[in-house]
N, CA, C and O atoms as a printed pandas DataFrame, in Angstrom:
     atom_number atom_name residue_name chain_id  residue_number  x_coord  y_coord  z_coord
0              1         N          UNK        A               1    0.833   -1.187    0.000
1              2        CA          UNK        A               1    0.000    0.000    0.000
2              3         C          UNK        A               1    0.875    1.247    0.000
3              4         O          UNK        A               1    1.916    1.176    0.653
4              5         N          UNK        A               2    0.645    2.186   -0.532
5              6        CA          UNK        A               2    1.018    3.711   -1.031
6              7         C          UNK        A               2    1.056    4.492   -0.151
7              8         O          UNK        A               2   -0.062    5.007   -0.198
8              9         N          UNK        A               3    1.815    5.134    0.970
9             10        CA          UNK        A               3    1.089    6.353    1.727
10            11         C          UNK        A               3    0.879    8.037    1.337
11            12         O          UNK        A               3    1.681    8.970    1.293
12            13         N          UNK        A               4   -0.254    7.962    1.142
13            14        CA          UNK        A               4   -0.345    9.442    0.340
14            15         C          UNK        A               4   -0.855   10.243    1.295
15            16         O          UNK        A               4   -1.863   10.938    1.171
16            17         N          UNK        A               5    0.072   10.120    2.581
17            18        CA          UNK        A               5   -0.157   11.601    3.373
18            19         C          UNK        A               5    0.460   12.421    2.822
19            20         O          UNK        A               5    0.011   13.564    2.906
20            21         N          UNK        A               6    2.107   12.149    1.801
21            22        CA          UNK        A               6    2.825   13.543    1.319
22            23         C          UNK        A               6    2.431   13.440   -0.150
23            24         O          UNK        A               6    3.290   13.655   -1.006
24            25         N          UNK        A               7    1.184   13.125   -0.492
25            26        CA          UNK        A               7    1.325   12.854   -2.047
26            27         C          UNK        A               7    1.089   13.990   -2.773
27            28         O          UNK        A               7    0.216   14.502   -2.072
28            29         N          UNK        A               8    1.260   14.750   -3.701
29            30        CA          UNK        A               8    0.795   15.799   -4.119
30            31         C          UNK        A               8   -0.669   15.948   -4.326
31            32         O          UNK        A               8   -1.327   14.908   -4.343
32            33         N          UNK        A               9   -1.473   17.445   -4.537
33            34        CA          UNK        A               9   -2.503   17.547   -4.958
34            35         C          UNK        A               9   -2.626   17.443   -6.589
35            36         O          UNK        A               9   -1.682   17.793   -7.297
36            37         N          UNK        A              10   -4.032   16.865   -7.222
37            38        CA          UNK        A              10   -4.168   16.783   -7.630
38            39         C          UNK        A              10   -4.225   18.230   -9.306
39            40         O          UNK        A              10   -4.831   19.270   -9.049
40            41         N          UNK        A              11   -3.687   18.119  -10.555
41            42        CA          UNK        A              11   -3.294   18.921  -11.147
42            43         C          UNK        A              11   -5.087   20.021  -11.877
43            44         O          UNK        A              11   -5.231   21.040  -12.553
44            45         N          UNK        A              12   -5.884   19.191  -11.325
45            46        CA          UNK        A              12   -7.072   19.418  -11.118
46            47         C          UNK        A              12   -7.686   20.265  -10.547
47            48         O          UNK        A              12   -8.366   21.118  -11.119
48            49         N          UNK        A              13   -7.498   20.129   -8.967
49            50        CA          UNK        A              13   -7.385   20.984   -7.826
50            51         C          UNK        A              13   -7.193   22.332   -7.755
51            52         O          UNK        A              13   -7.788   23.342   -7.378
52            53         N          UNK        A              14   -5.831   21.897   -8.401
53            54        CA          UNK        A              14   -4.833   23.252   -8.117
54            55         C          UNK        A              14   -5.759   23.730   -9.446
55            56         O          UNK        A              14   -6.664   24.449   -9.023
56            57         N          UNK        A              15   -5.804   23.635  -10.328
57            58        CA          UNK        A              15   -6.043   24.756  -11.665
58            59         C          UNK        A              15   -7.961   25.399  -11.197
59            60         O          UNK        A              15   -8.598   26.265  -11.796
60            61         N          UNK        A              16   -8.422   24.546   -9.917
61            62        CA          UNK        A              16   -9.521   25.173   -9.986
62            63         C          UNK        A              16   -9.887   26.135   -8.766
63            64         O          UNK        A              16  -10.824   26.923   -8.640
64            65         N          UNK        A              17   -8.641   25.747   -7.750
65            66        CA          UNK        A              17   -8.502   26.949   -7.114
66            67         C          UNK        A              17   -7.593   28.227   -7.456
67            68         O          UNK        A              17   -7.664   29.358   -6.975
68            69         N          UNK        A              18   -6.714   27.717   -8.432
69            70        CA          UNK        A              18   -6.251   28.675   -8.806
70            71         C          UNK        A              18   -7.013   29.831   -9.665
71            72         O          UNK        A              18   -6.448   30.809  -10.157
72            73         N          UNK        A              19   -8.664   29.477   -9.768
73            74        CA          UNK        A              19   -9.733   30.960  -10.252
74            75         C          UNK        A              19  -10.538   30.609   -9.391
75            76         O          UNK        A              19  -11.400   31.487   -9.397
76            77         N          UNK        A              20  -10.835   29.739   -8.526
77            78        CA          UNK        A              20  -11.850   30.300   -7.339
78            79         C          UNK        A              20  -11.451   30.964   -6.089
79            80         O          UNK        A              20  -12.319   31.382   -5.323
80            81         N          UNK        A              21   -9.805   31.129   -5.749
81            82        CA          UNK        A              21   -9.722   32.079   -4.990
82            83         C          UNK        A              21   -9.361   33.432   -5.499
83            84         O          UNK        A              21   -9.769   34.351   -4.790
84            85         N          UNK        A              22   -8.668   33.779   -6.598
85            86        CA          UNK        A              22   -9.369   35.229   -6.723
86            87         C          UNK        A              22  -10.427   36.031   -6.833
87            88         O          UNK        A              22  -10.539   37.180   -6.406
88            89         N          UNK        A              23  -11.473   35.160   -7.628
89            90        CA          UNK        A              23  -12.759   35.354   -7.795
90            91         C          UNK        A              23  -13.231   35.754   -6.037
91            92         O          UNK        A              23  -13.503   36.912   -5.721
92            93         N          UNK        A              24  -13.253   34.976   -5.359
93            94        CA          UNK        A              24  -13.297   35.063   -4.184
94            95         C          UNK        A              24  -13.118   36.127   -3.564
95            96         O          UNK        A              24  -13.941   36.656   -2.817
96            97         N          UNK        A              25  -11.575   36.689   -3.933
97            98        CA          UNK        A              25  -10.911   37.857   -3.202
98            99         C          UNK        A              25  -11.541   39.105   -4.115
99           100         O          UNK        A              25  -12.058   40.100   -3.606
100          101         N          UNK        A              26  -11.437   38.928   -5.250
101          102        CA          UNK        A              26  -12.300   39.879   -6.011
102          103         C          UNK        A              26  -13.472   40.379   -5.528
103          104         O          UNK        A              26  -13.732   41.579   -5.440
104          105         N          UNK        A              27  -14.360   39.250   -5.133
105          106        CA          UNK        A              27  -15.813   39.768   -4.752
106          107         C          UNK        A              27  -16.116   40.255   -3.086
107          108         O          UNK        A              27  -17.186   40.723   -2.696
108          109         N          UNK        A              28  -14.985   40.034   -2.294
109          110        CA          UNK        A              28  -14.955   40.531   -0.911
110          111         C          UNK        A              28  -14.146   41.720   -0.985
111          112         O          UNK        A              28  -14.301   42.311    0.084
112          113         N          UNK        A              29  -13.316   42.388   -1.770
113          114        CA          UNK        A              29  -12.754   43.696   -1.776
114          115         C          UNK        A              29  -14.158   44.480   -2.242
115          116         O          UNK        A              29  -14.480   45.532   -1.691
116          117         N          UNK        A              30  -15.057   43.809   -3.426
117          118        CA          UNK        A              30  -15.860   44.753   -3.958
118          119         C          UNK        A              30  -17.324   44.864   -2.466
119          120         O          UNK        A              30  -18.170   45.714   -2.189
120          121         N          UNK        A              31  -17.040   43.862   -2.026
121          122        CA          UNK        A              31  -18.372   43.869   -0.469
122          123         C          UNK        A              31  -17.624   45.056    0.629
123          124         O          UNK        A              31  -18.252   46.026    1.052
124          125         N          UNK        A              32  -16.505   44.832    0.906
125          126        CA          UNK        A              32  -15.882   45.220    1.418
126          127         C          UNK        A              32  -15.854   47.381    1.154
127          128         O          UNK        A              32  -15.824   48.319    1.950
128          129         N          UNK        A              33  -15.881   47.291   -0.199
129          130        CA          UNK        A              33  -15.514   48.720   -0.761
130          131         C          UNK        A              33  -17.088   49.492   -0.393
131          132         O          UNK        A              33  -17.210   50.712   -0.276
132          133         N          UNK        A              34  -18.075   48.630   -0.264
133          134        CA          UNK        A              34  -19.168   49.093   -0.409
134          135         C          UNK        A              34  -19.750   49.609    1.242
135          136         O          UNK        A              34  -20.665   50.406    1.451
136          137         N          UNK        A              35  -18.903   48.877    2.295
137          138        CA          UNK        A              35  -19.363   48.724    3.296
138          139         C          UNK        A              35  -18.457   50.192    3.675
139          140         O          UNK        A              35  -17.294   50.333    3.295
140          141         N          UNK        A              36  -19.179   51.213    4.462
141          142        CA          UNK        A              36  -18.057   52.966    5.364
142          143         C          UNK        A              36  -18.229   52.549    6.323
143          144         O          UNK        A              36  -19.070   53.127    7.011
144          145         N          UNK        A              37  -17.574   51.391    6.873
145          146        CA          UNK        A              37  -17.026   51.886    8.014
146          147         C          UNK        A              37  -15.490   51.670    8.185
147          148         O          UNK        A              37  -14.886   51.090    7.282
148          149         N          UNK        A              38  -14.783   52.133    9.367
149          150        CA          UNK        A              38  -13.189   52.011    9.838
150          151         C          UNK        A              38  -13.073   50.242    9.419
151          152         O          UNK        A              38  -12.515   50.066    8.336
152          153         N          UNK        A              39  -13.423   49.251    9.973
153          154        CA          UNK        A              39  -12.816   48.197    9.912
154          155         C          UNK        A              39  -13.081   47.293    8.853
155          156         O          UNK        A              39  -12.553   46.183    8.793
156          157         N          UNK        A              40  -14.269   47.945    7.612
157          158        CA          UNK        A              40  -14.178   47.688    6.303
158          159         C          UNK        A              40  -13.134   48.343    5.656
159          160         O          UNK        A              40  -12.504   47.722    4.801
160          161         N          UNK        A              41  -12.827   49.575    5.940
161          162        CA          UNK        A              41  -11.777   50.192    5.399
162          163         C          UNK        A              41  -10.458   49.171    5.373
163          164         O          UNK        A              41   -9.812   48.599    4.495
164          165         N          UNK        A              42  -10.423   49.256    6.719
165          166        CA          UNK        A              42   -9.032   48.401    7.397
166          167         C          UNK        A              42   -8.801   47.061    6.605
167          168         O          UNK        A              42   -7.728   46.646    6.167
168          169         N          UNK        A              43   -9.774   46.602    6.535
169          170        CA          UNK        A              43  -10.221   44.749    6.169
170          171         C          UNK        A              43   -9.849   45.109    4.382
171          172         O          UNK        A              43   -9.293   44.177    3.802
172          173         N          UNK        A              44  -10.112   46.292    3.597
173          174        CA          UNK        A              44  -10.480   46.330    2.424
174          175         C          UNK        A              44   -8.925   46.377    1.781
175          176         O          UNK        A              44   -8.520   45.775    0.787
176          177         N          UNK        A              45   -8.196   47.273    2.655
177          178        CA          UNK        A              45   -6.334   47.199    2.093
178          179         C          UNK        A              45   -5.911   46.085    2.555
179          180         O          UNK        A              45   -4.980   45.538    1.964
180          181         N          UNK        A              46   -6.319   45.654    3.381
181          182        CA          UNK        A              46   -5.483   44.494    3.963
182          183         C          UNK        A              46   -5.811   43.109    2.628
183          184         O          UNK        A              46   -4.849   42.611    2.044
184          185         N          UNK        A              47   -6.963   42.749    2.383
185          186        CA          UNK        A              47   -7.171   41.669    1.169
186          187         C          UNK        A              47   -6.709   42.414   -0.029
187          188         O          UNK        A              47   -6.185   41.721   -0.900
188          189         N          UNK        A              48   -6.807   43.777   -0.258
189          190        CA          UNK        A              48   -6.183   43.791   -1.372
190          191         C          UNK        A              48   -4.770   43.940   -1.945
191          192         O          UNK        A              48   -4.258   44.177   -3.039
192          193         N          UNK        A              49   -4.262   43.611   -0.290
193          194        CA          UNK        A              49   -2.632   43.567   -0.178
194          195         C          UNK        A              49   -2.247   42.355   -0.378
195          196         O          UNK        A              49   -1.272   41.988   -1.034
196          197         N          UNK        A              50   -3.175   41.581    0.306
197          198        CA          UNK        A              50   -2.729   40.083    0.135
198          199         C          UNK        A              50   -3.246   39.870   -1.783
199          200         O          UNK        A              50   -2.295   39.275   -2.289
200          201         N          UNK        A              51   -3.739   39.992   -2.285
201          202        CA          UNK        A              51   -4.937   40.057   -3.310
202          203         C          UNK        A              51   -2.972   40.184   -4.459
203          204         O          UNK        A              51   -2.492   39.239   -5.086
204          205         N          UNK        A              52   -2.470   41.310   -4.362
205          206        CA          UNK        A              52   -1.184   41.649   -4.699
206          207         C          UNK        A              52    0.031   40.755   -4.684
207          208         O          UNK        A              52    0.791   40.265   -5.519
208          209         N          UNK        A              53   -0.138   40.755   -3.167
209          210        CA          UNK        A              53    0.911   39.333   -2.745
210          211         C          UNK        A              53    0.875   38.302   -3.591
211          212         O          UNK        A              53    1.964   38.122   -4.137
212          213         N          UNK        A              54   -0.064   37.470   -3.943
213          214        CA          UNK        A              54   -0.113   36.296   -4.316
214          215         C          UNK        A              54   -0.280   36.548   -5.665
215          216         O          UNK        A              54   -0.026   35.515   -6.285
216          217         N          UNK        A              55   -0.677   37.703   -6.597
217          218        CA          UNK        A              55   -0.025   37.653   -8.213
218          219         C          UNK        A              55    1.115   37.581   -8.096
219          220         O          UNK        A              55    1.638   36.738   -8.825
220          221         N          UNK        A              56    2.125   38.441   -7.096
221          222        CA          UNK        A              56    3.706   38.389   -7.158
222          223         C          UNK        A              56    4.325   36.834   -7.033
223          224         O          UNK        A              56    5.030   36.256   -7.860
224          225         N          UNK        A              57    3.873   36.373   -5.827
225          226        CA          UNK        A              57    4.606   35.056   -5.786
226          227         C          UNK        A              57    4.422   34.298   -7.107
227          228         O          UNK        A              57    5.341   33.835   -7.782
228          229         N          UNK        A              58    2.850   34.220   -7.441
229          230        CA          UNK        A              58    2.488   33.572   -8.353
230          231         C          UNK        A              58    3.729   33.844   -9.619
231          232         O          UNK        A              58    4.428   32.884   -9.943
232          233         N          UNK        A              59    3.892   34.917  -10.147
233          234        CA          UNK        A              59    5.048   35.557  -11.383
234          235         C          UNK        A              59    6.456   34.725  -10.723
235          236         O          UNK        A              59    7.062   33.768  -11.204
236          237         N          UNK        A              60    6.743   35.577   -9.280
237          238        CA          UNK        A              60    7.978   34.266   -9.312
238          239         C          UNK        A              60    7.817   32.980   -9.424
239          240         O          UNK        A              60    8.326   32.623  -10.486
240          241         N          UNK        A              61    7.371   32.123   -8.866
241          242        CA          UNK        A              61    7.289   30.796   -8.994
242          243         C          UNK        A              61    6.835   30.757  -10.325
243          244         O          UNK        A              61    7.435   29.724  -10.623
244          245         N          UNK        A              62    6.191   31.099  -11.462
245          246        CA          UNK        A              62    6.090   30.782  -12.240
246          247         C          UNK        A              62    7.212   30.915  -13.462
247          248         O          UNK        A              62    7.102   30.199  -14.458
248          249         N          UNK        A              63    8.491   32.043  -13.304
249          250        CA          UNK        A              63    9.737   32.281  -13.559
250          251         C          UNK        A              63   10.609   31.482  -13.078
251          252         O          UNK        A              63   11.657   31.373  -13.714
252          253         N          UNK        A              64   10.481   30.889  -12.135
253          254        CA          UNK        A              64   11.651   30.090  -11.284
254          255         C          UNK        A              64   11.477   28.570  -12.524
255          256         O          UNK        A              64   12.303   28.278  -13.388
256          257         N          UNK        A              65    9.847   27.653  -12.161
257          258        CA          UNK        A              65    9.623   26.839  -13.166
258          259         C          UNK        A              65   10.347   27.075  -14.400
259          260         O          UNK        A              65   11.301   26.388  -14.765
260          261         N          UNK        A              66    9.749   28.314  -15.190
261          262        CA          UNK        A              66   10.635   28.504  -16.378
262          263         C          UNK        A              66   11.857   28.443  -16.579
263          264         O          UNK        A              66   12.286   28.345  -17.728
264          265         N          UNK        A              67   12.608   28.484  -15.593
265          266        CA          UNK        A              67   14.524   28.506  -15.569
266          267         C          UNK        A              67   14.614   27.038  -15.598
267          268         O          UNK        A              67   15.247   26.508  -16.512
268          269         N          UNK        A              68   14.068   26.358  -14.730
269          270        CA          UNK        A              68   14.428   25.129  -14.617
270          271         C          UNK        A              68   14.184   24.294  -15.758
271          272         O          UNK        A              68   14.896   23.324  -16.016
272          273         N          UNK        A              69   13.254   24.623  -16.410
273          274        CA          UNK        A              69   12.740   23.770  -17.539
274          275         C          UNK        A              69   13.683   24.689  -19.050
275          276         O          UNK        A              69   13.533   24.291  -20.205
């Protein structure tokens, strides 16, 4: 028997969270933008910092792949 506690995720997976969590983050910056108060404000840079973050990593890791290959 196989142990697939470290097995990778499936190439499936990944390509379908890879558009259901921006979509995601997309539509809570736009809830977020709509809502005046201080801790929508607060809440609204903060996801769209992270929202940033993760195109960047995404470009590196997707440059790093490219070197290697």
């Amino acid at each position: 028997m196989e142990d697939k506690s470290n097995a990778e995720p499936s190439p499936k997976a990944i390509r379908i969270l890879t558009y259901i969590i921006p979509i995601f983050l997309i539509g809570l910056i736009l809830v977020l933008k709509n809502i005046n108060t201080a801790a929508a404000e607060i809440s609204f840079y903060i996801v769209a910092v992270g929202v940033v973050l993760l195109v960047v990593f995404s470009l590196i890791k997707n440059r790093k792949n490219r070197r290697k290959n």
